[in-house]
mmCIF file as Biopython writes it, N, C-alpha, C and O atoms, coordinates in Angstrom:
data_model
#
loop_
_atom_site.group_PDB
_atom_site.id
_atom_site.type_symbol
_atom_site.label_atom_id
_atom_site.label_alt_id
_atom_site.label_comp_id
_atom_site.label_asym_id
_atom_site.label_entity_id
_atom_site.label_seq_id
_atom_site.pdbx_PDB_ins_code
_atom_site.Cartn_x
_atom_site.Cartn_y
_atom_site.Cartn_z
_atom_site.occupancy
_atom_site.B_iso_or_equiv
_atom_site.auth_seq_id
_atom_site.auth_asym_id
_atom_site.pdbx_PDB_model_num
ATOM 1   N N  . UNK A ? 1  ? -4.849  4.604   -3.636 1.0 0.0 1  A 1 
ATOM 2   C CA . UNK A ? 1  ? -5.930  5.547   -3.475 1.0 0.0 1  A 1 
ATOM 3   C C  . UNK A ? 1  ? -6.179  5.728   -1.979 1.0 0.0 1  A 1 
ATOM 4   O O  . UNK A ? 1  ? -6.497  4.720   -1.347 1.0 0.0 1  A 1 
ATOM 5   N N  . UNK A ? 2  ? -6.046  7.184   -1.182 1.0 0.0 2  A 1 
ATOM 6   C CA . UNK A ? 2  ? -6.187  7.110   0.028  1.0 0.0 2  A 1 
ATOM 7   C C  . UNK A ? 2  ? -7.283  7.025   0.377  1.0 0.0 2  A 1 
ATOM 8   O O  . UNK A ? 2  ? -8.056  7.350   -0.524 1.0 0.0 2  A 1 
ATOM 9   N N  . UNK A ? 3  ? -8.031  6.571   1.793  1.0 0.0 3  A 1 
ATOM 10  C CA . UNK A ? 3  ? -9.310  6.480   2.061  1.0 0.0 3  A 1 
ATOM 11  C C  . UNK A ? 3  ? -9.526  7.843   3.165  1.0 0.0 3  A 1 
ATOM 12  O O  . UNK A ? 3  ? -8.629  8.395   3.803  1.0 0.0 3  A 1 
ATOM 13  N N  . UNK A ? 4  ? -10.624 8.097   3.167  1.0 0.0 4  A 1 
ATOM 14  C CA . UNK A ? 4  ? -10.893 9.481   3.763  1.0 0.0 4  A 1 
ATOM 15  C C  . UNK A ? 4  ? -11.832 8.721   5.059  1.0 0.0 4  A 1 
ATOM 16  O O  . UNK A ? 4  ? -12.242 7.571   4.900  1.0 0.0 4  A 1 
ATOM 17  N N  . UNK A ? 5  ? -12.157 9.606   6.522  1.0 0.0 5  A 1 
ATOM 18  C CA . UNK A ? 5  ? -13.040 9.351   6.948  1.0 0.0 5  A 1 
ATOM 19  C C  . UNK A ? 5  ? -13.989 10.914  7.453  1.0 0.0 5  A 1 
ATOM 20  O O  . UNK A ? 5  ? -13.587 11.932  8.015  1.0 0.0 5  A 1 
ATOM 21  N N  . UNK A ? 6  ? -15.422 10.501  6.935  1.0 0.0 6  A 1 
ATOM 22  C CA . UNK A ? 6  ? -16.611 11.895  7.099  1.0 0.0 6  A 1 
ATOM 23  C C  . UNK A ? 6  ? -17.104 11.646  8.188  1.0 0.0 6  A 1 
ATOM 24  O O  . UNK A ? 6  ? -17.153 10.549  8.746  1.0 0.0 6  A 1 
ATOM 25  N N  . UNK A ? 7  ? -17.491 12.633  8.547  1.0 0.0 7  A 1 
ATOM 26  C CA . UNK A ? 7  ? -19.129 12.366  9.225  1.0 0.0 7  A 1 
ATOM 27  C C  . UNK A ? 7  ? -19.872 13.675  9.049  1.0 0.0 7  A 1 
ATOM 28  O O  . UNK A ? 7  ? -19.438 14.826  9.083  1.0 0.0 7  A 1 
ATOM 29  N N  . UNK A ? 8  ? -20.731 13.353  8.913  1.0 0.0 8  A 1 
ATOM 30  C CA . UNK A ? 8  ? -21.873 14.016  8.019  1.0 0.0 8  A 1 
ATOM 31  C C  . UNK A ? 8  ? -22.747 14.828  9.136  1.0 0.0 8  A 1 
ATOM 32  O O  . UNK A ? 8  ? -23.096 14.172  10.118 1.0 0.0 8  A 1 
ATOM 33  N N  . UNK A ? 9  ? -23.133 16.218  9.063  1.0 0.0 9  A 1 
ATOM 34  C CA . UNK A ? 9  ? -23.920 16.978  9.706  1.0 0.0 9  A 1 
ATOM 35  C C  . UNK A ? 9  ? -24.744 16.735  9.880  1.0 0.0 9  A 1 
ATOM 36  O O  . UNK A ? 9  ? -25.237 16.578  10.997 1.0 0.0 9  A 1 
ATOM 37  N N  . UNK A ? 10 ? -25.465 16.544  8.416  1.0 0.0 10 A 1 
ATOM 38  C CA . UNK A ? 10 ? -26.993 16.529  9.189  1.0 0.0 10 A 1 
ATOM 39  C C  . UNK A ? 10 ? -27.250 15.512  9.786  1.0 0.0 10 A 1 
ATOM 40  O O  . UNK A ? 10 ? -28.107 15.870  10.593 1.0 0.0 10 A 1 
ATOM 41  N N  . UNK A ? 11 ? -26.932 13.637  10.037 1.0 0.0 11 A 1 
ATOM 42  C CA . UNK A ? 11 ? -27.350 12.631  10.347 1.0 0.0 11 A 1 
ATOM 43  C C  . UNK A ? 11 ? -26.112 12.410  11.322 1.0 0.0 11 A 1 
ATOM 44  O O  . UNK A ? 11 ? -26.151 11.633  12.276 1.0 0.0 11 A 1 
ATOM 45  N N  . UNK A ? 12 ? -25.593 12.774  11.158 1.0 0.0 12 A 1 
ATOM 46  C CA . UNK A ? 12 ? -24.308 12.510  12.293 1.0 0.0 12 A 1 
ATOM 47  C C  . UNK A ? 12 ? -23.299 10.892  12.020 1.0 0.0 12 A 1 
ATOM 48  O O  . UNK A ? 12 ? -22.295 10.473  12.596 1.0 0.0 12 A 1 
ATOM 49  N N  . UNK A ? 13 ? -24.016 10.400  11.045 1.0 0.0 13 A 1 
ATOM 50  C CA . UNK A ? 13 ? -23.269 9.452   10.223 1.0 0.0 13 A 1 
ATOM 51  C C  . UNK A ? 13 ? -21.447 9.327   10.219 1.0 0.0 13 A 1 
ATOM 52  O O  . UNK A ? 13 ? -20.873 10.324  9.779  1.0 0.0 13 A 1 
ATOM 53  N N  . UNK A ? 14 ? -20.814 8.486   10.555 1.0 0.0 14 A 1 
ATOM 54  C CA . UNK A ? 14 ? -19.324 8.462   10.084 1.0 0.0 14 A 1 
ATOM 55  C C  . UNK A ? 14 ? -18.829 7.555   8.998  1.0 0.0 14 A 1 
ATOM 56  O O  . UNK A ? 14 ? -19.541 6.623   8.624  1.0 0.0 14 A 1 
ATOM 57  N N  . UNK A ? 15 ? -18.197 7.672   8.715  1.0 0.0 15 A 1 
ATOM 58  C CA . UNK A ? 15 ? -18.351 6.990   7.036  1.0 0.0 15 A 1 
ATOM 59  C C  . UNK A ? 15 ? -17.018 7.097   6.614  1.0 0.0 15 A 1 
ATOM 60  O O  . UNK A ? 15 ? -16.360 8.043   7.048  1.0 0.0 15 A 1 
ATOM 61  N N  . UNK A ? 16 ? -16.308 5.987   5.549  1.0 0.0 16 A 1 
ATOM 62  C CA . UNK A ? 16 ? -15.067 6.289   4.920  1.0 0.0 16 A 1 
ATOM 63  C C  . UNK A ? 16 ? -15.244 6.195   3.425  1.0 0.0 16 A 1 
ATOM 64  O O  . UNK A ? 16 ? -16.353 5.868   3.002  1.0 0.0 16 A 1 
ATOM 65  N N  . UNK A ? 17 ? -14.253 6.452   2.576  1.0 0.0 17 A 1 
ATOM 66  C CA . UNK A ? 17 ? -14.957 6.477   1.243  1.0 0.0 17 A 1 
ATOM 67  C C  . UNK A ? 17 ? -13.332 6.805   0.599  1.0 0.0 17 A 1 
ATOM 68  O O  . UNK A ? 17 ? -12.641 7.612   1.220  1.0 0.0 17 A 1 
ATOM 69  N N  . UNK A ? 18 ? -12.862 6.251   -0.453 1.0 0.0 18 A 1 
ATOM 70  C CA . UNK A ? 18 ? -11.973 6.612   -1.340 1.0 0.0 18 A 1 
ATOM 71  C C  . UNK A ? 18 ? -12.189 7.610   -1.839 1.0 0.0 18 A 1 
ATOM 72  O O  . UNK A ? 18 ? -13.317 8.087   -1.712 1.0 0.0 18 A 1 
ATOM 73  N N  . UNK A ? 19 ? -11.266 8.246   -2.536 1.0 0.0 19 A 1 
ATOM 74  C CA . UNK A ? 19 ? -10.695 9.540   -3.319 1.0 0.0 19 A 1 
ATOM 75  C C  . UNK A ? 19 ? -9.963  9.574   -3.794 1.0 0.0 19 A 1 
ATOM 76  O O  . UNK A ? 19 ? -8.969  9.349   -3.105 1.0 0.0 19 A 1 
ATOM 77  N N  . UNK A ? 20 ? -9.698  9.827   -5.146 1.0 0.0 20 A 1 
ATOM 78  C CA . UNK A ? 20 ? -8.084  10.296  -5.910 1.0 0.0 20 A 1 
ATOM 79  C C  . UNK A ? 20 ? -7.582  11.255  -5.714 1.0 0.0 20 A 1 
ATOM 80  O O  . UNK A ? 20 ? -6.544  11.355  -6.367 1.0 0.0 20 A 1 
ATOM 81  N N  . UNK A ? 21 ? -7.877  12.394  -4.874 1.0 0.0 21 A 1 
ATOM 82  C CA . UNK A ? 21 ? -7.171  13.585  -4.504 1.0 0.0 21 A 1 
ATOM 83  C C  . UNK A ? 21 ? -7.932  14.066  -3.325 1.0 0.0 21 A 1 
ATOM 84  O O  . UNK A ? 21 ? -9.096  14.119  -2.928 1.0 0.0 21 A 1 
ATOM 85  N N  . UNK A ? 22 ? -6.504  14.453  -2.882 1.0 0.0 22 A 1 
ATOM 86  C CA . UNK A ? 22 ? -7.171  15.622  -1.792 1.0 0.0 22 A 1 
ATOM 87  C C  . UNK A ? 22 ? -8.351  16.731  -1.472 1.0 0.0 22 A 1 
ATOM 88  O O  . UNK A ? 22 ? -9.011  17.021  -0.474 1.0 0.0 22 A 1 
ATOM 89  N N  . UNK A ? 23 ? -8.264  17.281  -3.071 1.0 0.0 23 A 1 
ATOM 90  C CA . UNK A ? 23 ? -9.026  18.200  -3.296 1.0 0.0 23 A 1 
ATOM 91  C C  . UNK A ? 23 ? -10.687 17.598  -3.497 1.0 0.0 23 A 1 
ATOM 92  O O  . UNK A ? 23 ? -11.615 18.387  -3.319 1.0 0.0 23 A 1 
ATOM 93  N N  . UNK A ? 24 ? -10.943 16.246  -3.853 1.0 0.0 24 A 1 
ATOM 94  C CA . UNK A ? 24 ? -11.803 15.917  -4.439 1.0 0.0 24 A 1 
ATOM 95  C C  . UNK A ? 24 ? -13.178 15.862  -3.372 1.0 0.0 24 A 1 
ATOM 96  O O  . UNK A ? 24 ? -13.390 15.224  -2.341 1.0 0.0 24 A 1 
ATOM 97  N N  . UNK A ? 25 ? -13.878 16.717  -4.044 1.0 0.0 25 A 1 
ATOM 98  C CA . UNK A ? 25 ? -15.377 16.978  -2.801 1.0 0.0 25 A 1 
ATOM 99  C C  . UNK A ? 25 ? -16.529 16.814  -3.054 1.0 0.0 25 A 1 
ATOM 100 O O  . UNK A ? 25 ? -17.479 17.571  -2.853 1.0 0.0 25 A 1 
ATOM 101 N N  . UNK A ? 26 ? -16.472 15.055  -3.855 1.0 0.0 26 A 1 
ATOM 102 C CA . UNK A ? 26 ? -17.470 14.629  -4.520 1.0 0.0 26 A 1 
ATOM 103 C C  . UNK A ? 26 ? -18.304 14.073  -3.334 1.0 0.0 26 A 1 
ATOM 104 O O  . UNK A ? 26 ? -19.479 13.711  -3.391 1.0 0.0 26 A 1 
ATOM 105 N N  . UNK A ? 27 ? -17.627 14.071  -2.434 1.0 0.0 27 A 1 
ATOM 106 C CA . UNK A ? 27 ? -17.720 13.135  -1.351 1.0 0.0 27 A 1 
ATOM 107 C C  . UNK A ? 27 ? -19.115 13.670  -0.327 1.0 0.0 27 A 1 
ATOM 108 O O  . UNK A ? 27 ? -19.206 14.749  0.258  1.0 0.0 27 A 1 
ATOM 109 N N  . UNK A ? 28 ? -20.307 12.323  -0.348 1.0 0.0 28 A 1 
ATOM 110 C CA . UNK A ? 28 ? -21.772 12.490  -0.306 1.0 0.0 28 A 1 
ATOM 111 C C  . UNK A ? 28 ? -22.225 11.215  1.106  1.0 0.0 28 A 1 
ATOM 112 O O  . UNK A ? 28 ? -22.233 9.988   1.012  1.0 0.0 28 A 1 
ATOM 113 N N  . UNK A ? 29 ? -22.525 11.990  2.201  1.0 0.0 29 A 1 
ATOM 114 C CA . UNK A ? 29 ? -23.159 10.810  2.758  1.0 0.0 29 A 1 
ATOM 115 C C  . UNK A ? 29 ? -23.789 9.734   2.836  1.0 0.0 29 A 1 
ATOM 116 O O  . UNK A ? 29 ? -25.016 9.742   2.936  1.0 0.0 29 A 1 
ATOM 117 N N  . UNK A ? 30 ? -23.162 8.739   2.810  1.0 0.0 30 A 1 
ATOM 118 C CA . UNK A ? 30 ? -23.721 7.355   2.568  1.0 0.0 30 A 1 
ATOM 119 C C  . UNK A ? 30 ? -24.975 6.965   3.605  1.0 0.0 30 A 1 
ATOM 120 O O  . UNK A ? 30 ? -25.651 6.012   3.219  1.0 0.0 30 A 1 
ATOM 121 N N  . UNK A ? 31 ? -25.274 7.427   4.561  1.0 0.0 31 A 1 
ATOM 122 C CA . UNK A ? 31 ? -26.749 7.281   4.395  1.0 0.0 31 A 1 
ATOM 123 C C  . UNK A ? 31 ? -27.836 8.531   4.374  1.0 0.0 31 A 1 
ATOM 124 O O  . UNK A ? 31 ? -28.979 8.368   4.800  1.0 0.0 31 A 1 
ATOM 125 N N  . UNK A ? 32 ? -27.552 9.307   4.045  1.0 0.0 32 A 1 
ATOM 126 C CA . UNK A ? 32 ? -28.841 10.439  3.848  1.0 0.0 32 A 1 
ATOM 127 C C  . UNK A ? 32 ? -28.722 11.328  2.801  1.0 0.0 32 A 1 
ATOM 128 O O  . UNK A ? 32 ? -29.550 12.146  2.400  1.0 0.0 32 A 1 
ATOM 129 N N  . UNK A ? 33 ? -27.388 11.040  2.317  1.0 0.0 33 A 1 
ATOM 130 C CA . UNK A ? 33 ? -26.665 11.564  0.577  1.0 0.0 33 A 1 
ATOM 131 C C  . UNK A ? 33 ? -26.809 12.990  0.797  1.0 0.0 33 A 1 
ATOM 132 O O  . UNK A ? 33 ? -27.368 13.636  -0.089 1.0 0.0 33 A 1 
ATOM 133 N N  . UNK A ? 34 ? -26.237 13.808  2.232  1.0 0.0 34 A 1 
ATOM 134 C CA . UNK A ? 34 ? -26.059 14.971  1.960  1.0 0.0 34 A 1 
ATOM 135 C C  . UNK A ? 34 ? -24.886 15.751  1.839  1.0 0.0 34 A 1 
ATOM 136 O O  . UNK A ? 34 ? -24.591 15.977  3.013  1.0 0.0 34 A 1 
ATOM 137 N N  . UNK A ? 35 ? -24.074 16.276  1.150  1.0 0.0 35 A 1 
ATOM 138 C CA . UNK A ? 35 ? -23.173 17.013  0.915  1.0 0.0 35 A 1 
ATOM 139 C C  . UNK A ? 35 ? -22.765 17.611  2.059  1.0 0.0 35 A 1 
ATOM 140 O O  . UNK A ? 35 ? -21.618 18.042  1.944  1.0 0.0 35 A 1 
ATOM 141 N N  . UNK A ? 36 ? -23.215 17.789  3.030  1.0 0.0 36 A 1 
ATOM 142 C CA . UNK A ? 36 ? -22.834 18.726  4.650  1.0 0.0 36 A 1 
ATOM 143 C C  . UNK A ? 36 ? -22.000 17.986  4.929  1.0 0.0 36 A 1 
ATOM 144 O O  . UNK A ? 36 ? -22.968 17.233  5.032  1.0 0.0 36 A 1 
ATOM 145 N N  . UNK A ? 37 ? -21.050 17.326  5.200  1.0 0.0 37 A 1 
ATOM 146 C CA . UNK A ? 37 ? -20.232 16.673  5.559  1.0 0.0 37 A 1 
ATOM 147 C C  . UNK A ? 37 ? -18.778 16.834  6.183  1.0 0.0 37 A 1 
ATOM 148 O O  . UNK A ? 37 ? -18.323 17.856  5.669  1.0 0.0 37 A 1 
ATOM 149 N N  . UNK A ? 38 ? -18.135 16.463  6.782  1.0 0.0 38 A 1 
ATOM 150 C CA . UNK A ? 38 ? -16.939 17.129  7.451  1.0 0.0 38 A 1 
ATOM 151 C C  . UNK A ? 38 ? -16.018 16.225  7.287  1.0 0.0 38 A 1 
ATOM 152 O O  . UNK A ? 38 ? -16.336 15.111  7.705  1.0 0.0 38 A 1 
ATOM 153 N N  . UNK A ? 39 ? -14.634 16.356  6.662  1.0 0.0 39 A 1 
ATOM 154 C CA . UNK A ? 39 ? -13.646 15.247  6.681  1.0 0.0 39 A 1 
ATOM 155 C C  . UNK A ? 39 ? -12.765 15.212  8.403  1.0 0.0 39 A 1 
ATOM 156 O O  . UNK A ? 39 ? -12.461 16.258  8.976  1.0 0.0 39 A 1 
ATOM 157 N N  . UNK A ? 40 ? -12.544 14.133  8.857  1.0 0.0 40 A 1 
ATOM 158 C CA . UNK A ? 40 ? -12.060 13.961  10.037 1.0 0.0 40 A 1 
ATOM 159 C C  . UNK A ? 40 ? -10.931 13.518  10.379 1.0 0.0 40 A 1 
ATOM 160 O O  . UNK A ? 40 ? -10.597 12.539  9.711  1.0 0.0 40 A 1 
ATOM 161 N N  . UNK A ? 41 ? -10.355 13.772  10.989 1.0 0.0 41 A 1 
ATOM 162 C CA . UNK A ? 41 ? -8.502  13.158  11.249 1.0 0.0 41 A 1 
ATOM 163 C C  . UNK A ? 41 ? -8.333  12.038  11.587 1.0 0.0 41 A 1 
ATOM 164 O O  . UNK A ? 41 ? -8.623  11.663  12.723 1.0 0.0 41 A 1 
ATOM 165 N N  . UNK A ? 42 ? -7.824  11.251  10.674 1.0 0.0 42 A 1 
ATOM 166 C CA . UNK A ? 42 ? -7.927  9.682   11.037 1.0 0.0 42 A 1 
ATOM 167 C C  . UNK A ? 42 ? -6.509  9.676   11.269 1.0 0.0 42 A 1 
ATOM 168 O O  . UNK A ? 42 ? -5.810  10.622  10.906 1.0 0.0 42 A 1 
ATOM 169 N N  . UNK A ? 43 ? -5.947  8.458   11.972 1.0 0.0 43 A 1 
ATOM 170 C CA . UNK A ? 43 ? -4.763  7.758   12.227 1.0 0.0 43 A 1 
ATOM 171 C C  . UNK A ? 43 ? -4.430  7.015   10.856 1.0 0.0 43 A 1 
ATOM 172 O O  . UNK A ? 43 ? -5.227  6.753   9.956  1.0 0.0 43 A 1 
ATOM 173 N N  . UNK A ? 44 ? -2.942  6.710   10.913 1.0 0.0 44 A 1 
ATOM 174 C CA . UNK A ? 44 ? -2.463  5.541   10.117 1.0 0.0 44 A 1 
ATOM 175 C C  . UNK A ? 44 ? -2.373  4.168   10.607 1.0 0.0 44 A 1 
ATOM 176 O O  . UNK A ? 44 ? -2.149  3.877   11.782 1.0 0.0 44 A 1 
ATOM 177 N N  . UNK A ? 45 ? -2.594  3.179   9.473  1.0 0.0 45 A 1 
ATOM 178 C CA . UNK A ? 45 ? -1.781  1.948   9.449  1.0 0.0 45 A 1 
ATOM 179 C C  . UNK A ? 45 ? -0.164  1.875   9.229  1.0 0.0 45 A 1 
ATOM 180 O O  . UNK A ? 45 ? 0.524   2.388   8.347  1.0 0.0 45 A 1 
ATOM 181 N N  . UNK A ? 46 ? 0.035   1.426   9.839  1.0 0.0 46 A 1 
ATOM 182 C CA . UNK A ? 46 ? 1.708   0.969   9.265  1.0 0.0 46 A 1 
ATOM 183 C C  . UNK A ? 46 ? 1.691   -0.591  8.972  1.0 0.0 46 A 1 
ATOM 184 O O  . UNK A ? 46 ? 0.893   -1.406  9.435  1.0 0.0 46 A 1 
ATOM 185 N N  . UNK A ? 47 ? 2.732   -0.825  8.115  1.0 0.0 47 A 1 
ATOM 186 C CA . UNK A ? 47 ? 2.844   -2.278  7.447  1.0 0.0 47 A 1 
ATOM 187 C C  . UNK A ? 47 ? 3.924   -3.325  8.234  1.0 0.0 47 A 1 
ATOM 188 O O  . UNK A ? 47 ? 4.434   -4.358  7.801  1.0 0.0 47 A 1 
ATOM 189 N N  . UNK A ? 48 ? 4.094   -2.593  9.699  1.0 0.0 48 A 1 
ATOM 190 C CA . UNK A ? 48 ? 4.763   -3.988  10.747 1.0 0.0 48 A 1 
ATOM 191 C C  . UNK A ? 48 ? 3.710   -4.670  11.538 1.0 0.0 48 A 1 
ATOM 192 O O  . UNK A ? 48 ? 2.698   -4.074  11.908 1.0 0.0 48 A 1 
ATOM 193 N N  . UNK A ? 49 ? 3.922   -5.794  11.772 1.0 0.0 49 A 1 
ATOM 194 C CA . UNK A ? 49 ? 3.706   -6.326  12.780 1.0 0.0 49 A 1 
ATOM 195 C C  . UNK A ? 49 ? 4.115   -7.132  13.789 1.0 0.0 49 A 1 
ATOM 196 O O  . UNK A ? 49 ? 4.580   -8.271  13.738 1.0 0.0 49 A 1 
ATOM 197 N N  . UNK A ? 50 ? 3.858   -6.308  14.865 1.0 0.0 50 A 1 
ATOM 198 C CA . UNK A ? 50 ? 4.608   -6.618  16.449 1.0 0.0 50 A 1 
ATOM 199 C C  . UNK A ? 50 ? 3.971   -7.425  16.684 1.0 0.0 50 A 1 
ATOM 200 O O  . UNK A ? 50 ? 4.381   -7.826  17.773 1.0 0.0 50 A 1 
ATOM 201 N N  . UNK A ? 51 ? 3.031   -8.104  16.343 1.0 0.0 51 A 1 
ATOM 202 C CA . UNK A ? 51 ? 2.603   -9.780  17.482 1.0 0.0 51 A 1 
ATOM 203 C C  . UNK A ? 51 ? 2.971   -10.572 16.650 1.0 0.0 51 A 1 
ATOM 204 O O  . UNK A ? 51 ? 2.246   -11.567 16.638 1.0 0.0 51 A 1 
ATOM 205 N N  . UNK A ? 52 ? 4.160   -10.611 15.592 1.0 0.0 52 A 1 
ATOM 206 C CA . UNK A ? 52 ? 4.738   -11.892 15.254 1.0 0.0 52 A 1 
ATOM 207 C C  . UNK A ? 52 ? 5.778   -12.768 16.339 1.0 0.0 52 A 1 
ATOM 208 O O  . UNK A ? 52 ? 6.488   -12.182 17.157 1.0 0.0 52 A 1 
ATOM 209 N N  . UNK A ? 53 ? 5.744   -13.989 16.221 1.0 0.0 53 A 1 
ATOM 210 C CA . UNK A ? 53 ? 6.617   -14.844 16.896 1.0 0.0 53 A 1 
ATOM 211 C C  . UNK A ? 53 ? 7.979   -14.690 16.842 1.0 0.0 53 A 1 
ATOM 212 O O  . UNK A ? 53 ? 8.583   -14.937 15.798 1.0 0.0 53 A 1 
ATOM 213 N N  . UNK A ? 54 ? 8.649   -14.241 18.021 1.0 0.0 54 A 1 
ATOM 214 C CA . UNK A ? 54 ? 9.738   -14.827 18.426 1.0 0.0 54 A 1 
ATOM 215 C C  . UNK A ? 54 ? 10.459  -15.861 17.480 1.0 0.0 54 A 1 
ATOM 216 O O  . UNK A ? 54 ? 9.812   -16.758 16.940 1.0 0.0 54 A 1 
ATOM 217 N N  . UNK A ? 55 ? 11.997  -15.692 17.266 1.0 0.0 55 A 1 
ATOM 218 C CA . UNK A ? 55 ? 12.504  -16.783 17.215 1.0 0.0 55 A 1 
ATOM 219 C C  . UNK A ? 55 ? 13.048  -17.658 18.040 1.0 0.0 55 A 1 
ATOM 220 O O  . UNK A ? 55 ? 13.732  -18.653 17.800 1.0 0.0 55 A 1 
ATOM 221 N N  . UNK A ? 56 ? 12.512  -16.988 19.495 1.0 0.0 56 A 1 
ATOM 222 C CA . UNK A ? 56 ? 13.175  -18.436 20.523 1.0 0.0 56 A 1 
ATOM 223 C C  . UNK A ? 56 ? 11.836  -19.448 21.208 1.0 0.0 56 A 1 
ATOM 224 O O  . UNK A ? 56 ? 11.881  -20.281 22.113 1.0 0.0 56 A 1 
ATOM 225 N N  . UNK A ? 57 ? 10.389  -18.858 20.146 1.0 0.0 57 A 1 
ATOM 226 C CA . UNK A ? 57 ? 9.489   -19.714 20.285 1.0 0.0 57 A 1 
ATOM 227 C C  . UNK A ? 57 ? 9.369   -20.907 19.125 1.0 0.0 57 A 1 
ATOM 228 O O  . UNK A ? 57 ? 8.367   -21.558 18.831 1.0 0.0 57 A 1 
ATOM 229 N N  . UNK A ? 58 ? 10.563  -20.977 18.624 1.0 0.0 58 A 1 
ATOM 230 C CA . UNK A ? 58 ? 10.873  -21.768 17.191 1.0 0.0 58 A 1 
ATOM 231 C C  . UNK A ? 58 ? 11.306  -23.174 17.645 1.0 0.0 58 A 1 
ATOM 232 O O  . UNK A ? 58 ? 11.347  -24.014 16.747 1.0 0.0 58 A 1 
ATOM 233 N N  . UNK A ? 59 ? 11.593  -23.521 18.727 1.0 0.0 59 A 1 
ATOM 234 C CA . UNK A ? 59 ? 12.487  -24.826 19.030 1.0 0.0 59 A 1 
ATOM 235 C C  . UNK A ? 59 ? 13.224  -24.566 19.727 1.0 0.0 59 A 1 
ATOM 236 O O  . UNK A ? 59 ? 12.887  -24.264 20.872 1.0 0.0 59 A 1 
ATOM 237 N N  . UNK A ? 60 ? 14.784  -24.573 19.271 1.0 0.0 60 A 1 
ATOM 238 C CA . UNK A ? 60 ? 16.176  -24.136 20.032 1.0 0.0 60 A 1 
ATOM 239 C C  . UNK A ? 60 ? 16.319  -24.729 21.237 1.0 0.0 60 A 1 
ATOM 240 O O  . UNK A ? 60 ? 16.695  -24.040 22.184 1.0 0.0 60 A 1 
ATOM 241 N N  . UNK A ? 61 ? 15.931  -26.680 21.477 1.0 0.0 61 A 1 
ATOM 242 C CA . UNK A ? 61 ? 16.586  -27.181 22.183 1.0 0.0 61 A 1 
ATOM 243 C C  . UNK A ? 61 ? 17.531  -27.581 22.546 1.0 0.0 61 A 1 
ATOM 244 O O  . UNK A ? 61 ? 17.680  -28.261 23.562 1.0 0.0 61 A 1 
ATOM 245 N N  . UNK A ? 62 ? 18.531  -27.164 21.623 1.0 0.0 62 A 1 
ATOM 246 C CA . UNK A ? 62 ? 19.788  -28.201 21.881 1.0 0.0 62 A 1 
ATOM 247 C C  . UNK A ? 62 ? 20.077  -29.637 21.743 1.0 0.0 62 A 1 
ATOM 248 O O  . UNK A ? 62 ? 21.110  -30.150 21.311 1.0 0.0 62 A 1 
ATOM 249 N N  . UNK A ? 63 ? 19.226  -30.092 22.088 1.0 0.0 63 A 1 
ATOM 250 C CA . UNK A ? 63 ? 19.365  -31.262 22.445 1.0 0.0 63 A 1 
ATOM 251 C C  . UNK A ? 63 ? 20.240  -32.457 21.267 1.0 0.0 63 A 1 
ATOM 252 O O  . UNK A ? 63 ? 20.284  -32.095 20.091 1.0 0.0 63 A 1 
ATOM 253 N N  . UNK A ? 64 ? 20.957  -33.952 21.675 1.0 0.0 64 A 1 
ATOM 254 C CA . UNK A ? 64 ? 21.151  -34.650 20.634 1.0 0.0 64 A 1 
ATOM 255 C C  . UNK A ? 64 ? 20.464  -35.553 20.207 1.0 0.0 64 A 1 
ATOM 256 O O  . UNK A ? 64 ? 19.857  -36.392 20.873 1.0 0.0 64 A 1 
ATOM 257 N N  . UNK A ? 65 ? 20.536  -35.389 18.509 1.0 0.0 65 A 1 
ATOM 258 C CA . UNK A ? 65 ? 19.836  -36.394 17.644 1.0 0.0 65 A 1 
ATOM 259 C C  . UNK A ? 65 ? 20.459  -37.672 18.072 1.0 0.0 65 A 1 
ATOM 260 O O  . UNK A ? 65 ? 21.623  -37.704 18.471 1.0 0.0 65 A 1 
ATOM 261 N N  . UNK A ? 66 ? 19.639  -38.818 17.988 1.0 0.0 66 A 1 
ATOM 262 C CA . UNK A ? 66 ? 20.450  -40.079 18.205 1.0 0.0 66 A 1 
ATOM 263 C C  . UNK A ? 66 ? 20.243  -40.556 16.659 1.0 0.0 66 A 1 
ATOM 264 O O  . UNK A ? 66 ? 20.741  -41.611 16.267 1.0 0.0 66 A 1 
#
């Protein structure tokens, strides 16, 4: 279910809120519950993440077992 983000005219409120469709314009300000509302261009998440560790922060001394 994508999440939408508003902000609302009359209170100037920004707000996010689920939806099952695009079309769907049930969508009511969460704090002054007015319908004036404006949907806004949000960015994505993506599902990598770049601040995982290295594998040459793993060990990789070489060294011998005695």
């Amino acid at each position: 279910m994508p999440i939408y983000e508003y902000r609302c005219h009359n209170c100037g409120e920004k707000f996010e809120t689920f939806q099952f469709t695009y079309g769907d314009s049930s969508a009511i300000c969460v704090k002054c519950g007015s319908g004036n509302i404006e949907r806004l261009m949000s960015g994505f998440a993506s599902g990598s993440n770049s601040a995982s560790p290295s594998a040459a922060s793993c060990g990789g001394g070489g060294g011998r077992f005695s």
